[in-house]
Structures are given as structure tokens and as C-alpha cells.
Legacy VTK file of the C-alpha trace (Angstrom):
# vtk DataFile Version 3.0
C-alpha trace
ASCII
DATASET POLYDATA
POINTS 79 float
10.020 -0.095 -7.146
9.848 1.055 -3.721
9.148 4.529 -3.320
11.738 6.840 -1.195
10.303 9.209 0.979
12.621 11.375 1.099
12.355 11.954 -2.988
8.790 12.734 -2.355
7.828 16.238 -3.954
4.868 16.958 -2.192
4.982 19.783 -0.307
2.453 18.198 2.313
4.267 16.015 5.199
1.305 13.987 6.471
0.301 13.419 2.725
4.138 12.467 1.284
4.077 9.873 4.691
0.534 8.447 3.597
2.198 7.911 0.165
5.384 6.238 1.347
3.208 3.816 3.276
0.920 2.867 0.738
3.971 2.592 -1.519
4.957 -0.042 1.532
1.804 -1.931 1.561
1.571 -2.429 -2.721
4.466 -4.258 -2.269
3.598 -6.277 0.657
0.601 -7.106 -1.756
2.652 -7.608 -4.833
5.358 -9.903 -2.473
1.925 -12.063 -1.267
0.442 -12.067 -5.067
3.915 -13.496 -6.159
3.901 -16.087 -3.034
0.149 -17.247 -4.422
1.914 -18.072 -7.778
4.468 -20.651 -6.363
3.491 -24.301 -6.762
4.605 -25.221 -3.988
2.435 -24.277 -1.476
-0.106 -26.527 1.037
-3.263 -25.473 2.073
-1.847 -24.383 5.410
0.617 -21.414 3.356
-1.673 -20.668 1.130
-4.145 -20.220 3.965
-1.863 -17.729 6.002
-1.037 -15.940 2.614
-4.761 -15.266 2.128
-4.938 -14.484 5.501
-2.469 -11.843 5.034
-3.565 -10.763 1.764
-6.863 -10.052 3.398
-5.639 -7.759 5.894
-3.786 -5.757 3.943
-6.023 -5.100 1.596
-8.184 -3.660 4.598
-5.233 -1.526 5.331
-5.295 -0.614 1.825
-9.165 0.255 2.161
-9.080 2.274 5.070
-5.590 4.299 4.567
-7.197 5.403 0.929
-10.262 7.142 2.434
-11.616 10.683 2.072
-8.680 12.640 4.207
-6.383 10.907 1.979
-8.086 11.724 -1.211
-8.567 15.184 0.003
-4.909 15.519 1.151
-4.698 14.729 -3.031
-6.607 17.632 -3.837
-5.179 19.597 -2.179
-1.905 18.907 -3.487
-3.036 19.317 -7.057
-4.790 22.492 -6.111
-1.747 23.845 -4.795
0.061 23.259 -8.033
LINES 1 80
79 0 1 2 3 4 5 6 7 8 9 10 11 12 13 14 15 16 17 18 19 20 21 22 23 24 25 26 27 28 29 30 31 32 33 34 35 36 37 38 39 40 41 42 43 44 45 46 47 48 49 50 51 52 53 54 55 56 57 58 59 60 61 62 63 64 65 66 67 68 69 70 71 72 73 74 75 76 77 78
């Protein structure tokens, strides 16, 4: 389910932004997982899916670092 920005309740812009765009890159993963799972696929697709897999799970890596986690923190504090 994708998440709507917009329905965010986090008073924190930059942090309810970071969310909506790791909500978008789970389910570019989850779309590339499900791709991996067709029979169908030659070495060349399965190759560019990887690919792609790959890089966003850098993305994934690098958007959920310490700012992020401390943007969290704050949130809860703030509760």
C-alpha cells in the first residue's frame, strides 16, 4: 500500500518527505522482488532486474542513515 503524503501525521516536513520516499522505493523493491519470481525471464532481464534491485537497495542504505533515524527520534520525543 502506497503511502500518501499528505496523510502523513508527523509534524516534521523534511521527515514526513523522507517517509513518503522510502514508502516509494519499498515498492520499487517489492515491484522488482515480484519481477524475480516470473518464469519467464532470460538472463539478460533478470540481469537488469538485479541491476536495479542493487541500486535501490543503495538508495535504501543511504536515505536510512543517522539524520533520518534522528529525524525519528525526534518525532517520538516530541510525542
Amino acid at each position: 500500500m502506497k503511502v500518501q503524503e499528505s496523510r502523513l501525521t508527523i509534524s516534521n516536513s523534511t521527515l514526513k518527505q523522507l517517509l513518503w520516499e522510502l514508502s516509494e522505493e519499498c515498492e520499487n523493491i517489492t515491484n522488482l522482488i515480484n519481477q524475480l519470481q516470473s518464469t519467464n525471464l532470460d538472463n539478460d532481464k533478470k540481469g537488469e532486474i538485479l541491476a536495479e534491485l542493487l541500486a535501490a537497495s543503495i538508495h535504501l542504505e543511504v536515505h536510512c542513515d543517522e539524520e533520518f533515524q534522528a529525524l525519528i527520534t525526534e518525532e517520538m520525543d516530541n510525542l
